[in-house]
LOLO-488170 format. One line per 5 residues: number of its first residue (from 1); their letters; for each residue y, x, z of N, C-alpha, C. Coordinates in steps of 0.05 Angstrom, whole numbers, plus 5000, padded with zeros to 4 digits. Example, Ala and Ser with C-alpha at 12.3 -4.5 7.8 and 13.67 -1.06 7.14 Angstrom:
% residues 2
1> as> 4886,5264,5156,4910,5246,5156,4934,5264,5156; 4955,5257,5142,4979,5273,5143,5001,5258,5157
//
This chain:
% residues 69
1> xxxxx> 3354,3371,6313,3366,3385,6335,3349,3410,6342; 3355,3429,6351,3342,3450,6363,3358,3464,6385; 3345,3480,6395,3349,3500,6421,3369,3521,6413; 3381,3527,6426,3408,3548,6414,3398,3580,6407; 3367,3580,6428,3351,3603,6431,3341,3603,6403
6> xxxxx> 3332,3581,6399,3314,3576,6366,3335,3585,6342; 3367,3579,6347,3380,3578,6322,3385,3621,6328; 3392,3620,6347,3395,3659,6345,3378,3667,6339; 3347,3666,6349,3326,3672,6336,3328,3674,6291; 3334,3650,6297,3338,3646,6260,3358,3652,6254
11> xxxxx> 3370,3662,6261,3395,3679,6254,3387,3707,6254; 3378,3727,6269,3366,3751,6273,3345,3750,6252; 3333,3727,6244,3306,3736,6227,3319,3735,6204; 3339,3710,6196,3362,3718,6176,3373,3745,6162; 3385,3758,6175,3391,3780,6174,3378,3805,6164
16> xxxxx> 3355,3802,6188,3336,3823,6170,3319,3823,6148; 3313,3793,6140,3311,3789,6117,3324,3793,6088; 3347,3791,6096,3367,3797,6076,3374,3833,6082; 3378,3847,6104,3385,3877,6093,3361,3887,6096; 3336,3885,6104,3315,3894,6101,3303,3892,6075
21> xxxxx> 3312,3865,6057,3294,3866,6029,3319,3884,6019; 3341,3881,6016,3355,3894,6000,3352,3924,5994; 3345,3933,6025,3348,3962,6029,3313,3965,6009; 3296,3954,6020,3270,3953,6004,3273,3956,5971; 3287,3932,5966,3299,3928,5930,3307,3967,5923
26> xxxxx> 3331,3971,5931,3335,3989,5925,3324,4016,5928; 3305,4012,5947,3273,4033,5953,3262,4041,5936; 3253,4007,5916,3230,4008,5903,3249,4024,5875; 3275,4018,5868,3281,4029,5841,3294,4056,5843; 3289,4060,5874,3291,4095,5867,3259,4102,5866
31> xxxxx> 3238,4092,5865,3213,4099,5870,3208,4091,5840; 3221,4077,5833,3206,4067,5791,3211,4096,5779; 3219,4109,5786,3230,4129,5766,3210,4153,5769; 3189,4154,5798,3170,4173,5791,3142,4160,5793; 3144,4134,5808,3117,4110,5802,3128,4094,5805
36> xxxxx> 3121,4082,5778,3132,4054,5763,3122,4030,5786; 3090,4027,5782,3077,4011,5792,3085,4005,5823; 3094,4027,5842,3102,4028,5879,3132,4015,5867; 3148,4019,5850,3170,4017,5855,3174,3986,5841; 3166,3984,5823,3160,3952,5823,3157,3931,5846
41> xxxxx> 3131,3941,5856,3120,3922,5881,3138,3924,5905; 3156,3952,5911,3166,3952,5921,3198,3936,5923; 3203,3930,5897,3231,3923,5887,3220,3891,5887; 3200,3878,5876,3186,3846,5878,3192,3848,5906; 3175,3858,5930,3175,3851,5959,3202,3852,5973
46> xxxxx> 3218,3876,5966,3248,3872,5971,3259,3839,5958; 3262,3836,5936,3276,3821,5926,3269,3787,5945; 3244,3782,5945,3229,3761,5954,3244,3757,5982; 3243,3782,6003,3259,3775,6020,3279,3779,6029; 3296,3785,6011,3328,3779,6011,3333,3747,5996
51> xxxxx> 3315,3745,5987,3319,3708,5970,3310,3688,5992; 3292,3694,6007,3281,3679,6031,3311,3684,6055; 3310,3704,6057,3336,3704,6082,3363,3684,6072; 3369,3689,6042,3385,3664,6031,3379,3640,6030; 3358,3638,6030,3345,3603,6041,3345,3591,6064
56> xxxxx> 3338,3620,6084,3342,3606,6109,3371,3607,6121; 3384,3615,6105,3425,3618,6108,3429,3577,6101; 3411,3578,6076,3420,3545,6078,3403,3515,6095; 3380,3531,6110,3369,3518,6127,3387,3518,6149; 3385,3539,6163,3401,3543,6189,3436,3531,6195
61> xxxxx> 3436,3526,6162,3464,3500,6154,3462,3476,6164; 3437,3464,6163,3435,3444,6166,3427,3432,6196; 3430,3451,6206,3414,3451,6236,3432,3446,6256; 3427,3431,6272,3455,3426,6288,3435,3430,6322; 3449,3440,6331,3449,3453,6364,3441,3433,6380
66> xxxx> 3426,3424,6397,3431,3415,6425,3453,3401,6437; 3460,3384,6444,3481,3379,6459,3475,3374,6484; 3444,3377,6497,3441,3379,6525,3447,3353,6536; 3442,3327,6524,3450,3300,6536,3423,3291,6526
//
């Protein structure tokens, strides 16, 4: 069970996990093309957390709300 505050919270961190790495991902492979090495690390750190925000899409599945009783 958790707090409804706890599940929006993980929902908001959701989110930016997933368009924050993406937007990152695609950072880093406009940046491979004039440094390999930034645009790599940059495209690894994107990718990592857009795969984590999809993990916590199937945590936050499993989570069921409060019923306040």
């Amino acid at each position: 069970m958790a707090a409804p505050q706890t599940l929006q919270r993980l929902q908001t961190l959701i989110w930016v996990l997933i368009y924050g790495g993406l937007l990152t991902l695609v950072l880093g492979i406009a940046t491979a093309r004039t440094d390999g090495a930034l645009g790599w690390t940059l495209g690894v750190a994107g990718g990592i957390a857009a795969a984590a925000g999809v993990v916590l899409i199937a945590v936050r599945a499993r989570l069921k709300p409060d019923t306040g009783g």
